[in-house]
Structure formats: structure tokens, C-alpha cells
C-alpha positions in Angstrom: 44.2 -13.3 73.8 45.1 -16.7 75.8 46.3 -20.0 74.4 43.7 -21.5 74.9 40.9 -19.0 73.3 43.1 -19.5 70.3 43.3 -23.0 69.9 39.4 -23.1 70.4 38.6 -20.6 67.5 41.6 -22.7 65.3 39.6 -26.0 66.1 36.2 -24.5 64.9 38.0 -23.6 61.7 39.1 -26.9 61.1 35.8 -28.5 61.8 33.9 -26.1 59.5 36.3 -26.7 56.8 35.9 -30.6 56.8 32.3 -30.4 57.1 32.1 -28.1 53.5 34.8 -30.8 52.1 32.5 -33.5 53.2 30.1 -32.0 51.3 31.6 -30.9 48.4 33.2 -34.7 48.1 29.5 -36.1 48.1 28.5 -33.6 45.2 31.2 -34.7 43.1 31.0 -38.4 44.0 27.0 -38.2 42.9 27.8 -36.3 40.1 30.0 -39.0 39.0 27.6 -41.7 39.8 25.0 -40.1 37.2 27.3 -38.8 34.7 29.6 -42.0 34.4 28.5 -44.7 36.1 24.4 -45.1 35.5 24.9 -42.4 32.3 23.3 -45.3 30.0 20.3 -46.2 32.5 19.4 -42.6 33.0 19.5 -41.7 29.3 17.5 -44.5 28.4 14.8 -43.7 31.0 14.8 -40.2 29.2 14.5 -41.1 25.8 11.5 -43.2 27.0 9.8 -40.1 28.3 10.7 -38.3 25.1 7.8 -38.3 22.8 8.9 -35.5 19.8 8.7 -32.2 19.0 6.6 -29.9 16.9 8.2 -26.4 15.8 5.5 -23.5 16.6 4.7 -20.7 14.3 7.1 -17.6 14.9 5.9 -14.0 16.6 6.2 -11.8 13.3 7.1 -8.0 13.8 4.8 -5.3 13.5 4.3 -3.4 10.3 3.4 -0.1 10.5 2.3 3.1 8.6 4.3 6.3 8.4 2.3 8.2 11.1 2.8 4.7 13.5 -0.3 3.0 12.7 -0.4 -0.4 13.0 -1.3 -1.9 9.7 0.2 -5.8 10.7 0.2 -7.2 13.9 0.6 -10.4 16.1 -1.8 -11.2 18.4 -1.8 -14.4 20.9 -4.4 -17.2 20.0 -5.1 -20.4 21.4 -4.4 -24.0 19.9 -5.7 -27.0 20.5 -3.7 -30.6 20.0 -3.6 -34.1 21.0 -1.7 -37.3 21.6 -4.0 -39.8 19.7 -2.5 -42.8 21.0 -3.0 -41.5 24.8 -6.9 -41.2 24.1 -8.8 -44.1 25.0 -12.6 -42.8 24.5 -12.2 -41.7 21.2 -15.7 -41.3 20.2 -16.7 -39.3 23.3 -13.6 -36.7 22.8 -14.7 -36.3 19.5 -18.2 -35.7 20.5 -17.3 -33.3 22.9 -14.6 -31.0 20.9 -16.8 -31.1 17.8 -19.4 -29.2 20.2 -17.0 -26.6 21.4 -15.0 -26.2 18.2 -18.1 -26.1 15.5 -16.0 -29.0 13.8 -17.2 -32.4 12.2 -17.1 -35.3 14.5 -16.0 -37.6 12.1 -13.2 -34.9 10.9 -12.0 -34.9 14.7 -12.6 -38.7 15.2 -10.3 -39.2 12.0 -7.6 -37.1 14.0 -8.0 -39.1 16.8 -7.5 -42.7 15.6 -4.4 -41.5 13.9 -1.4 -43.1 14.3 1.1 -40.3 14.9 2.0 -39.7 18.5 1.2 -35.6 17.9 -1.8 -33.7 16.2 -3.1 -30.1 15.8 -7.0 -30.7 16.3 -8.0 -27.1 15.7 -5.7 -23.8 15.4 -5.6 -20.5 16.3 -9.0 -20.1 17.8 -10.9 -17.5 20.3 -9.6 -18.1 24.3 -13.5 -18.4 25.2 -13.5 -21.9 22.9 -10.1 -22.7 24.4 -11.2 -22.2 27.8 -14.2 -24.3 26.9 -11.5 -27.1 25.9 -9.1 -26.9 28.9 -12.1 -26.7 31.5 -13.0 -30.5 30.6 -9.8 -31.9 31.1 -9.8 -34.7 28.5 -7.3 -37.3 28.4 -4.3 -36.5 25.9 -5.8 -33.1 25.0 -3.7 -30.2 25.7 -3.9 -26.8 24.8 -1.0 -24.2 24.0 -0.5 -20.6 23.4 0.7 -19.2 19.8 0.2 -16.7 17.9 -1.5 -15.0 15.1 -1.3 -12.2 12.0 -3.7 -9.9 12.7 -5.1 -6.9 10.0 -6.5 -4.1 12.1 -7.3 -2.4 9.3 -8.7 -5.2 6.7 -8.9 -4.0 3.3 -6.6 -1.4 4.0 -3.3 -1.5 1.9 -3.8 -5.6 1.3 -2.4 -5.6 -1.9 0.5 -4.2 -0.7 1.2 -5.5 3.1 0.4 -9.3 1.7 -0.8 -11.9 4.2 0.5 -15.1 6.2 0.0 -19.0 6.5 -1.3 -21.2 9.0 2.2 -21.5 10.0 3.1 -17.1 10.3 4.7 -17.8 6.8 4.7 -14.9 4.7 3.0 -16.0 1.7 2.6 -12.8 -0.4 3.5 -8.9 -0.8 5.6 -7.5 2.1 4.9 -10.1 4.2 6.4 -12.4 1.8 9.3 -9.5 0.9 10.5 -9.1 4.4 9.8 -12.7 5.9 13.2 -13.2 6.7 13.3 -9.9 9.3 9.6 -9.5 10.2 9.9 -13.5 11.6 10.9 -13.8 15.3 12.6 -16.5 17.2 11.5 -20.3 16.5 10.2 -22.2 18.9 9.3 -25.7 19.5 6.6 -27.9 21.6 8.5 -30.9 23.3 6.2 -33.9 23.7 7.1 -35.9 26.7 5.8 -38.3 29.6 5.8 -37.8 33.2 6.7 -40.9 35.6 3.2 -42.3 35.2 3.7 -42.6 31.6 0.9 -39.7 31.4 2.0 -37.2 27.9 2.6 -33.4 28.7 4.2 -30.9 26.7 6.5 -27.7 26.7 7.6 -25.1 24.6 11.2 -24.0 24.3 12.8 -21.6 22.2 14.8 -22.8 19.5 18.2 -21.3 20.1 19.6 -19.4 16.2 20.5 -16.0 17.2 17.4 -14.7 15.0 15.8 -11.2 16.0 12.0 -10.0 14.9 12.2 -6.8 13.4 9.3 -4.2 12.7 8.6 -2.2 9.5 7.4 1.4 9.0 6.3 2.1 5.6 5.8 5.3 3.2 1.9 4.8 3.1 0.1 7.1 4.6 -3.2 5.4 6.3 -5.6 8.1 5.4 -4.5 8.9 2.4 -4.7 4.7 1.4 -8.3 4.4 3.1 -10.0 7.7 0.6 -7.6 6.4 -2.2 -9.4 2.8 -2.0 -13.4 4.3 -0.7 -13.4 7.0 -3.9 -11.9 3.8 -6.4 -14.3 1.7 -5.6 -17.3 3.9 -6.1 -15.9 4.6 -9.2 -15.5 1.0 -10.5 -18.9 0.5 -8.6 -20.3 3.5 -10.8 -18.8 2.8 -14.2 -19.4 -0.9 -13.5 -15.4 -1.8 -14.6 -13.7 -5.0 -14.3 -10.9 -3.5 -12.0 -8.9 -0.5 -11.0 -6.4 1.0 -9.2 -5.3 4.5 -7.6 -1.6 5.2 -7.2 0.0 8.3 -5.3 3.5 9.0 -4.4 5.6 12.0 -3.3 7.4 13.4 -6.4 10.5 14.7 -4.7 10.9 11.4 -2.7 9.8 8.1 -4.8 7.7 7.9 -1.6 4.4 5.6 -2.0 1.4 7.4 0.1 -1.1 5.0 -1.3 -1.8 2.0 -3.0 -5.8 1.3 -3.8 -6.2 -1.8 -5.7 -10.2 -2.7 -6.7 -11.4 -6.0 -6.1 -10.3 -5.5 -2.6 -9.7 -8.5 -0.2 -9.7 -9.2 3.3 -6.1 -10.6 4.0 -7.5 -11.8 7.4 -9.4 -14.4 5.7 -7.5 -14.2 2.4 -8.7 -18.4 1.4 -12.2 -16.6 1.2 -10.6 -15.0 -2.3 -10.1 -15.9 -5.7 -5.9 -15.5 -6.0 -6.6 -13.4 -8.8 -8.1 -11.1 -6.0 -4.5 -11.0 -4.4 -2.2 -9.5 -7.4 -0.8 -6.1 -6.7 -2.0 -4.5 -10.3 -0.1 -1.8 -9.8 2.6 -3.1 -10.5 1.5 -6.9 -11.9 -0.5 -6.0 -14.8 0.6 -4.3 -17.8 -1.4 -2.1 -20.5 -0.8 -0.1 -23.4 -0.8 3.7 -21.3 -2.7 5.1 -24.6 -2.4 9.3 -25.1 -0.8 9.3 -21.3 2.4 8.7 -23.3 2.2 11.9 -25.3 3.1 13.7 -22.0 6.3 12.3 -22.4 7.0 12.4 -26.2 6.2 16.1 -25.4 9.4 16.3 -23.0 11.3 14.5 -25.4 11.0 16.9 -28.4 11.2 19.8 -26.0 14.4 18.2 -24.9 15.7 18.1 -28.2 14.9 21.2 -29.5 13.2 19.8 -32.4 9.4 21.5 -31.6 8.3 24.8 -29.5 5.3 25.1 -28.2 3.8 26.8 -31.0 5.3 25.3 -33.7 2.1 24.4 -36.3 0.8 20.6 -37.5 -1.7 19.8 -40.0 -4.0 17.6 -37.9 -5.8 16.0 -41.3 -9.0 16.8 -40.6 -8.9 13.6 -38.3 -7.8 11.3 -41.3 -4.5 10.3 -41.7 -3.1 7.4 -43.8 0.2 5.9 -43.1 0.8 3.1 -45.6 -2.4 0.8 -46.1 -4.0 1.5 -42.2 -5.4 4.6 -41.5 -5.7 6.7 -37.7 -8.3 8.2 -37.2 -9.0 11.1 -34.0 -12.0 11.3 -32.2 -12.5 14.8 -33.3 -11.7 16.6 -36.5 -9.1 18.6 -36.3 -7.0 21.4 -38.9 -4.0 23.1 -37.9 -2.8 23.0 -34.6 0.0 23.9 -32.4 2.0 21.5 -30.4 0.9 22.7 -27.6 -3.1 22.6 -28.4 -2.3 18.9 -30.1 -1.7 17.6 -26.5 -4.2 19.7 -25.0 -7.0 18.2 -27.4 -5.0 14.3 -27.5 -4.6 14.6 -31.4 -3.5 11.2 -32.2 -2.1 12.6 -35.9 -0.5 15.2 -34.7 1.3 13.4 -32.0 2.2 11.2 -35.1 3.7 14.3 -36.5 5.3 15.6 -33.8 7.3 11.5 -33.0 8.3 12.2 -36.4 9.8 15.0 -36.5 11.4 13.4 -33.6 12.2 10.5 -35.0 11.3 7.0 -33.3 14.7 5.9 -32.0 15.3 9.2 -30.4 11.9 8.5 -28.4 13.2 5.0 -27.8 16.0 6.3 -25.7 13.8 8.9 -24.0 11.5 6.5 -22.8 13.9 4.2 -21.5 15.2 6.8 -19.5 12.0 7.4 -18.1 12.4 3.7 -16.7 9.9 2.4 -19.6 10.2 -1.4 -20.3 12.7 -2.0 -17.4 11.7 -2.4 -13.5 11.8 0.3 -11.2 13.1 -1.5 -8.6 10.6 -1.2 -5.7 10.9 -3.1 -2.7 8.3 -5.2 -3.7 8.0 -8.4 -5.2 6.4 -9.4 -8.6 6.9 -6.3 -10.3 6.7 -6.5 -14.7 9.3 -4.8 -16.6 6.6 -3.9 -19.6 7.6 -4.0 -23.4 8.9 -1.7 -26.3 9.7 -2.8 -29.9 13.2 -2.1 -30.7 13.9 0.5 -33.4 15.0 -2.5 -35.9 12.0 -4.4 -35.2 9.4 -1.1 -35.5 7.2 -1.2 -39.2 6.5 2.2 -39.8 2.8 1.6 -38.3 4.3 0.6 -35.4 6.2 3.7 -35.0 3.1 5.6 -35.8 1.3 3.7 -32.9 4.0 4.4 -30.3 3.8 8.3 -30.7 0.2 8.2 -29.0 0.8 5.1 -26.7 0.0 2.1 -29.0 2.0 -0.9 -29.1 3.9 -0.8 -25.9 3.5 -1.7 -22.7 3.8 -0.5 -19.2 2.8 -0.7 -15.5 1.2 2.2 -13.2 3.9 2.4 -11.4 6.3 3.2 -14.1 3.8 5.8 -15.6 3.1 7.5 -12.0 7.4 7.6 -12.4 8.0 9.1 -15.3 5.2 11.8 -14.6 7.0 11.8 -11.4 10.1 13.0 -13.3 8.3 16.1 -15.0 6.6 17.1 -12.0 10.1 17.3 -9.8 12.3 18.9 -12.6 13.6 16.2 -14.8 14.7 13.5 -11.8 14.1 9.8 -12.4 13.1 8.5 -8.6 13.5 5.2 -7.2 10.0 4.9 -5.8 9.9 2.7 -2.6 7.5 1.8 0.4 9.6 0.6 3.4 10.5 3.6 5.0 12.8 2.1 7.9 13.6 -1.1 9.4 13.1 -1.6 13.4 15.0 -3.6 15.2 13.6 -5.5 18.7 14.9 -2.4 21.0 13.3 -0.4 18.4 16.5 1.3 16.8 16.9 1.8 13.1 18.5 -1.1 11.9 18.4 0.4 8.1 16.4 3.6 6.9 15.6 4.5 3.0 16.6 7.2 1.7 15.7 9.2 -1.6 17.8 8.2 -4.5 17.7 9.7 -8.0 18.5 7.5 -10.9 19.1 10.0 -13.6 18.4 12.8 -14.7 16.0 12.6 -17.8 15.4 16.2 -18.8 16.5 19.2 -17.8 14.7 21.4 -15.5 13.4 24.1 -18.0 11.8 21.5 -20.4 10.2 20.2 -17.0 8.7 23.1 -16.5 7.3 23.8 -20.1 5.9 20.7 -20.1 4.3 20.9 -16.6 2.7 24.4 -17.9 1.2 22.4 -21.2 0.1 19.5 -19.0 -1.9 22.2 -16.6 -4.0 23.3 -19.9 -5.4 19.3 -20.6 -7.2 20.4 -17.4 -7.9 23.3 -18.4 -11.4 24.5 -20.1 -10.7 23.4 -23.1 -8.4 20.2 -22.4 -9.4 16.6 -22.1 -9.0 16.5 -18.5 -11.0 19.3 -17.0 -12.5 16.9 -14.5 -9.3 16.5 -13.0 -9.0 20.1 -11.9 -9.2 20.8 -8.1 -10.9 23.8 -6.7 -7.8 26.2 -5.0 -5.0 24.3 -7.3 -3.3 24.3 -10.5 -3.2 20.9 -11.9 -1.2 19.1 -14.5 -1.6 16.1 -16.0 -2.6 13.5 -18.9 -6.1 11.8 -20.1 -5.8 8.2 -21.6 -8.3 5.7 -23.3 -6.3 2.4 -24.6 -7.6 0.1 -26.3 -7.6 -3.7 -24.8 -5.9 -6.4 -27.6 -9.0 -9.4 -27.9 -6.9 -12.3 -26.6 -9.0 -14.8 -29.4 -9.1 -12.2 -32.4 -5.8 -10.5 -31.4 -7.0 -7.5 -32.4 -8.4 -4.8 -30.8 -11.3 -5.1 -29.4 -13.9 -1.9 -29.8 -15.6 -2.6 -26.8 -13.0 -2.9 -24.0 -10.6 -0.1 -22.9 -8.2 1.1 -20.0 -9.1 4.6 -18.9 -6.2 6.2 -17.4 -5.4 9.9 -15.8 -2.0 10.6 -14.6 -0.9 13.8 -13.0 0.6 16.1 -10.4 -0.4 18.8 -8.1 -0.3 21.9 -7.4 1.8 22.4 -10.8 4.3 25.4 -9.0 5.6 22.8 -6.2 4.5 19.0 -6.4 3.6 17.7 -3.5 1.5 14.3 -5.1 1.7 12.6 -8.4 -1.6 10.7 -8.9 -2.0 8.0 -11.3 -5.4 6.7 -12.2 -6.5 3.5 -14.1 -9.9 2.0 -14.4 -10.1 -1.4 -16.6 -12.8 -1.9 -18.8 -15.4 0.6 -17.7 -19.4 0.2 -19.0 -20.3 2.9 -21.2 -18.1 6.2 -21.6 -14.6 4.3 -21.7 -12.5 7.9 -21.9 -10.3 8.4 -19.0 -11.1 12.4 -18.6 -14.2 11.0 -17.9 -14.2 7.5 -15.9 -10.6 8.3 -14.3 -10.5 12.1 -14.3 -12.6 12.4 -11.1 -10.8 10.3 -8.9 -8.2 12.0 -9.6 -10.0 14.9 -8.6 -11.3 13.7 -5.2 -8.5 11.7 -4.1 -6.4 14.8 -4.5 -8.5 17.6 -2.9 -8.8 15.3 -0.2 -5.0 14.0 0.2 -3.6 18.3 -0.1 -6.0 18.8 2.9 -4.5 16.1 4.8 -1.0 17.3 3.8 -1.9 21.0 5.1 -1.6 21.8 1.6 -4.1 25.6 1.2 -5.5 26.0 -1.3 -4.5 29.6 -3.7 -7.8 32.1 -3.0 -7.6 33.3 -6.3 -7.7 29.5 -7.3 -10.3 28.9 -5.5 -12.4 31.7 -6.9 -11.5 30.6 -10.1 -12.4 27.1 -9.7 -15.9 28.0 -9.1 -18.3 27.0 -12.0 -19.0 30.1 -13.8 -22.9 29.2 -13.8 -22.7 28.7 -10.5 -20.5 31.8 -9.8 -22.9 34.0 -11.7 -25.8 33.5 -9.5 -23.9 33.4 -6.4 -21.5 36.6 -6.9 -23.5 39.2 -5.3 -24.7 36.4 -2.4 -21.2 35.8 -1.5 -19.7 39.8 -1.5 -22.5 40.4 0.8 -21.6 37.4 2.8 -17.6 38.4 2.9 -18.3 41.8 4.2 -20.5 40.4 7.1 -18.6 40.7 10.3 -18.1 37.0 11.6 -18.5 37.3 16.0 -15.7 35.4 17.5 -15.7 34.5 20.8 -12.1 34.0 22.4 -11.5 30.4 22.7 -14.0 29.3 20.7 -14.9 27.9 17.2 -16.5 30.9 15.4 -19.5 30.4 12.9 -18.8 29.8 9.1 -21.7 29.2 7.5 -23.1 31.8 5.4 -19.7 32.6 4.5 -17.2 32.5 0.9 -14.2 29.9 0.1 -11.8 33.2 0.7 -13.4 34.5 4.0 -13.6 31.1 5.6 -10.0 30.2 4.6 -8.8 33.8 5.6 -10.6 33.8 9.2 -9.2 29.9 9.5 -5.8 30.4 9.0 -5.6 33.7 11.5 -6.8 31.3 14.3 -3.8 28.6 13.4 -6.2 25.8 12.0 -6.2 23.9 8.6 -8.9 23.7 6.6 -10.6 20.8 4.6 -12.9 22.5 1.9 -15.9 20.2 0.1 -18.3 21.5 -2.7 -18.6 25.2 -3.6 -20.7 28.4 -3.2 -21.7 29.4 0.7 -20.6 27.4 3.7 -23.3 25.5 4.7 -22.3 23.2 7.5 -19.1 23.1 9.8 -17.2 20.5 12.1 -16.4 21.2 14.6 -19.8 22.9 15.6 -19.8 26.3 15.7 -19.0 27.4 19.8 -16.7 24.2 20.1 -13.5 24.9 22.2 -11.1 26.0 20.3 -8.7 23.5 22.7 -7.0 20.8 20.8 -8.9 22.1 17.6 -6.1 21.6 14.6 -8.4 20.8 11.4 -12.2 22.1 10.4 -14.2 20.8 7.8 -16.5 23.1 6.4 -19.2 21.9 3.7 -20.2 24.6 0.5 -23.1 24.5 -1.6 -24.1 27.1 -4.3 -26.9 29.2 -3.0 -30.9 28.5 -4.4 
């Protein structure tokens, strides 16, 4: 290369270079001008365009049920503010929002001659209104994004999920429980002015490191939805003050369901009295009546003090015990322990807690978690009462052996019986399942825990097998018994204390049924309570049958089948008598099946349909007894994404 090539390139280097210092020194010496020197003149013209700010209601996470169905959700809505002291034809805004937004005039026109430099005119409406707003343009009206709780499902698990404020504040149940993680990033609306003193606004996030997490609860959606649709025909029917269906897994502590009657529509909760809102299950408290003798059962068994068969004079259905007298619904001689619970003998379960002795079944039922919280994730939970042995006359002893005198919640009843049905194991019962974080990893998953162990695993078993005969023919539950099942369980009718007399009243009562299902491997323990029912108050008769319904329905859903020799069984016998020679000749009729397709069940037994069901892979859910009358799928449906049919029975004319 030549001399003079080389200085040419080394020139164009230097000329490059001192044009990029050139700039870089005007940067810096502008910078410096605005930072240092004219700091004070610019920050005062920014200040004057600064108006305020407004914080904007958090995006809450998304709660869900255990199958992924989304039971709370946020959904984006449209809000509608102004700057009153930027509107100069007051009375013609007013006019015109009050038209869009179906508000007052003079409620808007009041908004409007404020003095603050910021107001919300109307929240969270539709984006047609909104549009409707924005499309006239009106002079320091502005309209922003936000967004809203949402309850696809409505009535669906309120009591428990809760609801929000205006400002995506949880405000009670889960939503009040987990408001710290279901709450998403804060952010705020800054109100400003542009260079022609005209107002705008923009929203920023507020910077705090926060993230939104989503819940995924126990409840099972289907199993909540026929939980709260057969309660509320049942209050309906017995025309009751309230009532309310618990069911959780007994192996677990899991919550499937939680039906509360009144319902409410959390969606538009200010619609409802806040008596409406309480979770009874776990709010209100109520002497559990003979439900308790299911558990002074385990505790004698326990302790050895009282087999099965061991023999109590029942009184005839009188029995004094110093100046009160009990008294049984039926007369009653001699009976065994086992018939005494199977027939709710008040006087024998008196004689049985005494042979026990009452500070004995003190400590048993604290074990059970009586009179102390269970510790559910949820908030407002009662811890119930029982009289200390020191504090117990010996009527009041008397009355605590068949469930007078104390007091307890569902949810610690549906616990204990939770504890007989699974072998002896207190459970923690619980309803968030797992915590989601924002890339939708588990940020914290519960798991099972047992508290204790209450008794051992053969009393929980002896008791179970006395429990199934209360729904047996001759028990006090025989409603309660589901057709392909062996049931277990406990009838209860309490009395309600007058709160002017303080006595108790003769004409108001608790009905309550609490059991488990099938008896040889729980898979649901059901508790049942209907408050003040019209009429019949017994709870083998007004809470019995939910029961009954709620679990046919829920084993179905679970894939649970039924026993065929069960389900024969469970057929009425009048009804079995006429129908027995139908329903052999019906069994041996060869059913055509077409490869592929849905064969044809009607005309057929419980045991055939079943039978041919489960050789083509589906599950069956089984209503009413006798023939098959009616099918769905139809018969000749594809067979193709086919997992469930529902076949209908009724006893032939």
C-alpha cells in the first residue's frame, strides 16, 4: 500500500472520530443543561402538569375446582371518570351520561360540581355503555379499562368461594382467606395535563414485587351443584328455615361439597341480607341430638366396657333421673347395645354413658375434635361447647349421652364420623387443594394430615357394622340406604333452646343425618342438617333422603358400581314381588349389539344392564328401580367418546 493511500484512510479516522466526540460532547452538555442548570424550571413545569393519582383495583387470580373449572374469575370491564373542574357544561354532561348510564341526573350533576380534581362517575360497566360514553367525546370525561370478579357459576359453592368489593377486595370466605395471594399487581391512574392545560390520564403499575396466584380447590363442581339442587328441594319441601349438605373424602379430609340453603348470588351479593352470606357449616352451632350416640358407641367399644350384645333395661320409655324425667319416642324393654342405637333409645344410651362414665366420654369426644376447631382453611369457623366434668349435674350428664347439652358444628360432626368410617383417624379436613403461581407452578400443595388417632381400627369397624343396621329395615335411618350400597350412618332430631323462655322449644328442631358410604371402603362421608323443618321434624325422615340422593348420585360420578347383590337387595320387596318373574324373563332376553354402537337397555334388570355396561368399558349412573325404561345416550348412539350412560328404572304396571 503507498504512503499516501495510508495517510488518506488515517485522516478519515480522525475525522469520524471528532465528529462522534462532537456529538457525544453536545449530549452531555444538554444533559447538563436540563439536569443542573434549568432542573428547578423543568420540575416546576411538571408538577404543574401533575394532577394526582388514583390506585386501580387489582387483577385477582383465578379460583378453580378440582377438575379445572373455573369457579372465580377476572374479567375486563369498563370505567367511567371525570375531572369536574375541567367540565364547563355541567348540566348537559350530566344530561347526557345519565341517558347512557341509566343513572340520576342530579346524582351525576352532584359528581360534577364537586370540587376534587378526580371522580369515578360510574364503575365497572358493559363496553357497549362505555362505547356509548367515549363515542361523544365530552370535555374532562375519560374512560379506562379495569377489571372485575366474575362467578361463572353463581350460586355454586358461594358460601364457600366468598365474594369481592367495588375495589377487587376480598370481603368474605376464600376470597377474603387468600386475598393476600389471589391479589395481583397494584396499579395506579396518573392524572395529568398536556401543554394546552387539557387533563388526560395513564395507568402505570405500581412497582412492590407482588405476584397473582390462582387457587384449585377440593370441591368437586358436580358433586356441589346436586348437593345444593337436592337441599333446596328439601328445605323447599319441608318448608325449613335453612340447611345445609356437607360431603368430604374420608381418607383425605378432602371437601367435595359444600351446599348451604338460602343460597346467594355472590355476583350481586348487596342484593342479600348478610345473614344470607354465613358459611353454616361451619358458623352455626347446634346440639347434634342422637348423632352423638355414634360416637359414645366407639367410646365404650374402645374401652371394653360394653359388647355389642351386652343387655339394658330401656324403662318402658320412662326413666327418672333425679326430679326430670326422659322420656323415648317409643316404648322400649330390654335391649341390646347394639339394637339401643339402631332404634335411638335415649335411656339406654343413658345407660350405656354410664357405664362409661361421663369424663371418660369427655376425653373421647375431644379427641374427636368436639368443642375445639378443626382448623380448616377457612375463616369464621366456631369451636362449639362441652360442660366440663366439674361443671356437669347429673342431668346434664344424662343429656350428653344422647346429644343434649353440647354443641357442635357440621363440620366437626361430618369429622368425627369421618374418623369411624377410615379406621379410627382424626383428619384435618381442608378445601384448597394447591396454590398456583403466575407461570402456573405449585407454589404450595396440601397434603393429607392425620391428627390422631382416636380409636383403633377394630372398634372402627364394629361400629361401622352397627351404624349400617340404623339403615337398615328396622333402624331409624332406612331412608338413607342407597340401592347397590351398604350404608352406615346416624339419624338425629335436636331440639332448638327458645332464645326468650330458654327452654326448649316443642315446636322447633334440627334434623340431622350423618354417614358414610359404601360401609367396606369409604369413599364419601355425608352430613345432613335441615333447621326447623314444618311438620315431621325427625331427621330419618326430613334429612335421611338427601342423604340418599346426594349419595347415589355423587358414587356414580366417582365411578363408584354399585354390588348386584346390593342392588337386588335394595329393591322394595313389594315392588320386587310383582316384578320378579318380569325381570328373569327380561335377563335371559338376548340384548343385539351392534359393534360400535350403544346397544338397547330398556326392558332390561339393574344386574343385566350393569353386567352388559361394564363389558363394553362404560360407567353407569342408575335412577329408580324395576325395568329400564329410558336410556342416554339413545339406544344406536356411537359408541365413540361414549364414557357414562344413564339409564332410568321403573317398576313394571
Amino acid at each position: 500500500m503507498k504512503v499516501k493511500e495510508k495517510k488518506w484512510i488515517r485522516f478519515r479516522i480522525y475525522l469520524v472520530a471528532a465528529f462522534f466526540l462532537m456529538g457525544l460532547g453536545t449530549i452531555t452538555a444538554r444533559a447538563y443543561q436540563l439536569q443542573v442548570l434549568e432542573k428547578d424550571r423543568l420540575g416546576g413545569i411538571a408538577r404543574a402538569g401533575y394532577i394526582g393519582t388514583t390506585k386501580l383495583p387489582p387483577t385477582r387470580g383465578t379460583i378453580y375446582d378440582r377438575e379445572g373449572h373455573e369457579l372465580a374469575l377476572s374479567i375486563e370491564v369498563v370505567s367511567i371518570y371525570c375531572h369536574p373542574n375541567r367540565i364547563k357544561e355541567k348540566v348537559k354532561t350530566a344530561r347526557h351520561l345519565s341517558g347512557i348510564l341509566k343513572e340520576k341526573q342530579g346524582t351525576i350533576l352532584k359528581l360534577l360540581k364537586s370540587q376534587s380534581s378526580f371522580a369515578w362517575i360510574k364503575r365497572k360497566i358493559d363496553p357497549d355503555r362505555a362505547a356509548e360514553v367515549k363515542a361523544l367525546d365530552l370535555d374532562g370525561v375519560g374512560v379506562i379499562n379495569e377489571t372485575r370478579r366474575y362467578y361463572p357459576g353463581r350460586e355454586i359453592a358461594a358460601h364457600l368461594i366468598g365474594f369481592v368489593g367495588t375495589d377487587n377486595q376480598g370481603l368474605e370466605g376464600l376470597e377474603k382467606k387468600y386475598d393476600r395471594l389471589l391479589r395481583g399487581p397494584q396499579y395506579s391512574l396518573i392524572h395529568m395535563r398536556d401543554a394546552l392545560g387539557r387533563p388526560f390520564s395513564l395507568s402505570r403499575p405500581i412497582t412492590s414485587g407482588h405476584r397473582m396466584h390462582d387457587l384449585i380447590l377440593t370441591i368437586d363442581k358436580d358433586i356441589q351443584y346436586k348437593a345444593q339442587q337436592v337441599l333446596e328441594s328439601a328445605v323447599k319441601k319441608t318448608k325449613a328455615k335453612s340447611g345445609h349438605c356437607l360431603v368430604l373424602d374420608p381418607e383425605t379430609g378432602e371437601i367435595l361439597a359444600i351446599a348451604v340453603v338460602p343460597e346467594f348470588n355472590p355476583n350481586i351479593f348487596s342484593r342479600y341480607r348478610p345473614a344470607q352470606w354465613r358459611n353454616r357449616i361451619i358458623t352455626d352451632c347446634f346440639e347434634p341430638g342422637s348423632t352423638l350416640k355414634a360416637f359414645l358407641l366407639a367410646a365404650c367399644l374402645d374401652e371394653y366396657v360394653v359388647t355389642p350384645n351386652t343387655s339394658f333395661d330401656c324403662e318402658q320409655g320412662k326413666y327418672k333421673i333425679g326430679r326430670h324425667v326422659i322420656r323415648d319416642t317409643h316404648k322400649h324393654g330390654a335391649l341390646s347395645v347394639s339394637d339401643i342405637i339402631v332404634h335411638s333409645s335415649n335411656i339406654g344410651a343413658i345407660k350405656i354413658g354410664q357405664t362409661l362414665g361421663y369424663e371418660t366420654f369427655y376425653e373421647y369426644l375431644k379427641n374427636f375434635g368436639f368443642a375445639s376447631k378443626t382448623g380448616i382453611d377457612l375463616l369464621g369457623e366456631r369451636k362449639g361447647f362441652i360442660r366440663a366434668p366439674k361443671q356437669a349435674r347429673p342431668i346434664d350428664q344424662a343429656n350428653l349421652f344422647f346429644g343434649q347439652g353440647m354443641t357442635a358444628t357440621s363440620l366437626q360432626i361430618a369429622v368425627a364420623m369421618a374418623a369411624i368410617a377410615n379406621g379410627g383417624k382424626l383428619m384435618r379436613p381442608y378445601v384448597v387443594k394447591a396454590i398456583m403461581n403466575e407461570s402456573g407452578g405449585v407454589a404450595k400443595k396440601t397434603r393429607p394430615k392425620v391428627v390422631r388417632r382416636v380409636i383403633s381400627y377394630q372398634t372402627a369397624r364394629r361400629v361401622a357394622g352397627i351404624l349400617e343396621g340404623v339403615v337398615g329395615e328396622e333402624g331409624t335411618g332406612q331412608i338413607a340406604a342407597i340401592s347397590g350400597f351398604r350404608v352406615a350412618g346416624k339419624t338425629g332430631t335436636s331440639q332448638k333452646v327458645d332464645p326468650k323462655s330458654k327452654q326448649y322449644s316443642r315446636t322447633k328442631y334440627v334434623a340431622t343425618f350423618a354417614g358414610f358410604v359404601p360401609v367396606d371402603h369409604p369413599r364419601l362421608v355425608i352430613l345432613v342438617a335441615i333447621d326447623e323443618p314444618r311438620g315431621i321434624p325427625y331427621g330419618g325422615v326430613v334429612a335421611a333422603p338427601v342423604f340418599s340422593e346426594v349419595g347415589l348420585w355423587s358414587l356414580n360420578h366417582l365411578q363408584v358400581n354399585p354390588k348386584i347383590r346390593l342392588v337386588e337387595k335394595g329393591i322394595d320387596a313389594k315392588e320386587k314381588a310383582s316384578s320378579r318373574s318380569v325381570s328373569a324373563q327380561a335377563d335371559r332376553v338376548p340384548i343385539e349389539v351392534k359393534t360400535g354402537f350403544l346397544p338397547d337397555f330398556r326392558g332390561l334388570g339393574m344386574r343385566r344392564v350393569i353386567s352388559e355396561a361394564r363389558s363394553l368399558g362404560l360407567k353407569t349412573l342408575l335412577e329408580g328401580t324395576g325395568l329400564a325404561v329410558k336410556q342416554n345416550p339413545k339406544p344406536g348412539s356411537p359408541l365413540q367418546g361414549v364414557r357414562t350412560v344413564k339409564v332410568i328404572f321403573r317398576p313394571p304396571a
